[in-house]
N, C-alpha and C positions, 0 to 999 in steps of 0.2 A: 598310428605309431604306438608302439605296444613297447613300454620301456620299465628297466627294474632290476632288483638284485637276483645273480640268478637262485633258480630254484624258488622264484614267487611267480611265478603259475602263467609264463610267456608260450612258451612252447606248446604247453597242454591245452591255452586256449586254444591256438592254434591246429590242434588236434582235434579239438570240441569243434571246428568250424567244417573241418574236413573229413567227419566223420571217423577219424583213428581213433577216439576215442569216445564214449556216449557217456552223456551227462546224468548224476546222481540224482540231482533236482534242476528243477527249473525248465525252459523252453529260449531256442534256437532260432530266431524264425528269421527267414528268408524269403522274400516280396511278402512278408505277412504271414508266411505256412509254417509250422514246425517243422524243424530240418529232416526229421525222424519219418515225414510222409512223402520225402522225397524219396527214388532210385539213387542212392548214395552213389552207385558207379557213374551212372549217368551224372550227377550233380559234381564232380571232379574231372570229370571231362569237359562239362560245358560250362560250369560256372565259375572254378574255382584252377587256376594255376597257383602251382607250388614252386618256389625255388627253396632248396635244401639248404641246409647250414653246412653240410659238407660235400654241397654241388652236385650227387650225386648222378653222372653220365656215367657211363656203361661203358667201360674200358675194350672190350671188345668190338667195339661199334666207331664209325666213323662221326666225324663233327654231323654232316647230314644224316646218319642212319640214327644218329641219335636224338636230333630235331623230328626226323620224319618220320619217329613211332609211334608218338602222340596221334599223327595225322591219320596214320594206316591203322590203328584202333578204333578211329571214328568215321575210316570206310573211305576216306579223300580218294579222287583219284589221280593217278601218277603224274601228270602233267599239274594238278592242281599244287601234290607237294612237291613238284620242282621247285616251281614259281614260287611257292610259300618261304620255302628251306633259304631259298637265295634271298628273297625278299627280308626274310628275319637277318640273316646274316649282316646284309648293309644297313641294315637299323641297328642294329649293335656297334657299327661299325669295324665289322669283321669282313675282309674280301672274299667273296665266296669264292673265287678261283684259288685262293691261298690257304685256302679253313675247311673247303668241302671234305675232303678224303683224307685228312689230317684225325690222326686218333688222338684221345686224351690226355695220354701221357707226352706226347708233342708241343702241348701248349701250355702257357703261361698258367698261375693260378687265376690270374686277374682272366683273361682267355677261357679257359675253362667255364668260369662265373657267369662270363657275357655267353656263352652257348647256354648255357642252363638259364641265364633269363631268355633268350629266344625261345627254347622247347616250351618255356610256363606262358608263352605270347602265342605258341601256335594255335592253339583252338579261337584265340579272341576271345577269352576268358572275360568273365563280369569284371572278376576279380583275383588280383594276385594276392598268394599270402607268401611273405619272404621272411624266413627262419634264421636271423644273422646271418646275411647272407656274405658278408663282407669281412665278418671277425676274424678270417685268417688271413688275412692280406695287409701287404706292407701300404703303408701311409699312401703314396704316390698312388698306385694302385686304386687304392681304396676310394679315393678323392676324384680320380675318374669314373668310377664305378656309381658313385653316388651323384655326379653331372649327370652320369643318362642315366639314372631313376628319376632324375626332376625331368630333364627331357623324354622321361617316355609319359613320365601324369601331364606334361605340358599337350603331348602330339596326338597320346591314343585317350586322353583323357578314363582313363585307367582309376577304380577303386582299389588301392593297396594296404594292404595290413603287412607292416610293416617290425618286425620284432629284433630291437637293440638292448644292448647293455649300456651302449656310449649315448649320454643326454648330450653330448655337439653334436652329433650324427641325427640323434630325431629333433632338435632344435634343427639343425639343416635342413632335414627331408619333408617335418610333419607335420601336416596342415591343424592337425588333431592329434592330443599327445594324452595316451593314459599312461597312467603311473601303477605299478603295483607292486606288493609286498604283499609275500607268505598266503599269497592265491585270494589277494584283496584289491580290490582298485581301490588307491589312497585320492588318485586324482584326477579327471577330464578338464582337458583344454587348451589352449593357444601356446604357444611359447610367451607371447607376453603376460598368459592367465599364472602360468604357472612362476614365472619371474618376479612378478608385483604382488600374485597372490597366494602364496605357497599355502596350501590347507590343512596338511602334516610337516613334522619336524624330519620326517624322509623325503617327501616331494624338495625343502627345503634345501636338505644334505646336497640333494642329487643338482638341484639347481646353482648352487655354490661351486659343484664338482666341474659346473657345466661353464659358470663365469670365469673361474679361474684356471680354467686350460689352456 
């Protein structure tokens, strides 16, 4: 869980992970290799699922044709992403008879969100990275959304990098909470590390912001 005010360095990491953007200094490393000696396309395909901060599905594409182009990139074949596309669908808890051929401007924000976490679930990804994925959505909404993020680390047991503004949201989600400012980590650790033992007067702030909500 990747948390902070914005414009202290959430996002970019996130970029640093997925190769959008290549680091000044330092080393990336992924089962132990520097990221930089992987097939970058390759390693977003197979390693790395993205959900976007602004959902980003493909308004001319169907709920299915927009799950299953992840698939038909990495060569699946047609009965495999039937079976997949339907299969992500009722893990979301979306009825594929109800959502298959429904386009994007059809569904809900919350709806939408749940299709773009399916697409970033179709390869079976190591790992997802989620870019605010929730920060446009009303309360209600929102509070479902984040039940089946626990429910999918509970079922597919899933590594997520998870990037919030709101400390209740990654005190809810994150097993592991960094803190940052101005492209710093102020702080690694627990929700109880960081409530008992605040290490900066911002992890502090943020933890305060976080009790009295």
């Amino acid at each position: 869980m990747l948390i902070g005010s914005s414009g202290g360095g959430k996002t970019t990491l996130l970029k640093l992970l997925n190769g959008l953007e290549k680091p000044t200094s330092g080393t990336i490393l992924i089962w132990g290799k520097d990221i930089q000696t992987y097939n970058i396309y390759e390693l977003r395909r197979s390693f790395f699922g993205y959900v976007f901060q602004k959902i980003g599905l493909f308004p001319h594409m169907t709920v299915s044709e927009n799950i299953d182009i992840v698939l038909r990139l990495n060569k699946k074949n047609a009965e495999y992403r039937k079976k997949k596309v339907w299969k992500l669908l009722e893990f979301m808890h979306l009825d594929p008879r109800a959502y298959l051929d429904r386009y994007p401007d059809q569904l809900s924000g919350g709806e939408q969100q749940r299709v773009g976490v399916a697409r970033a679930l179709a390869m079976d990804s190591e790992c997802l990275l989620m870019d605010e994925p929730f920060g446009a959505l009303d309360a209600v909404t929102r509070c479902e959304l984040q039940a089946a993020i626990l429910r999918l680390k509970k079922e597919l047991n899933k590594t997520i990098i998870f990037v919030t503004h709101d400390i209740s949201e990654a005190f809810k989600l994150g097993d592991r909470i960094v803190v940052m400012q101005e492209g710093l980590i102020e702080q690694i650790g627990t929700k109880e590390d960081l409530t008992t033992s605040p290490q900066t007067s911002f992890v502090q702030q943020l933890v305060n912001s976080g009790l009295n909500h």
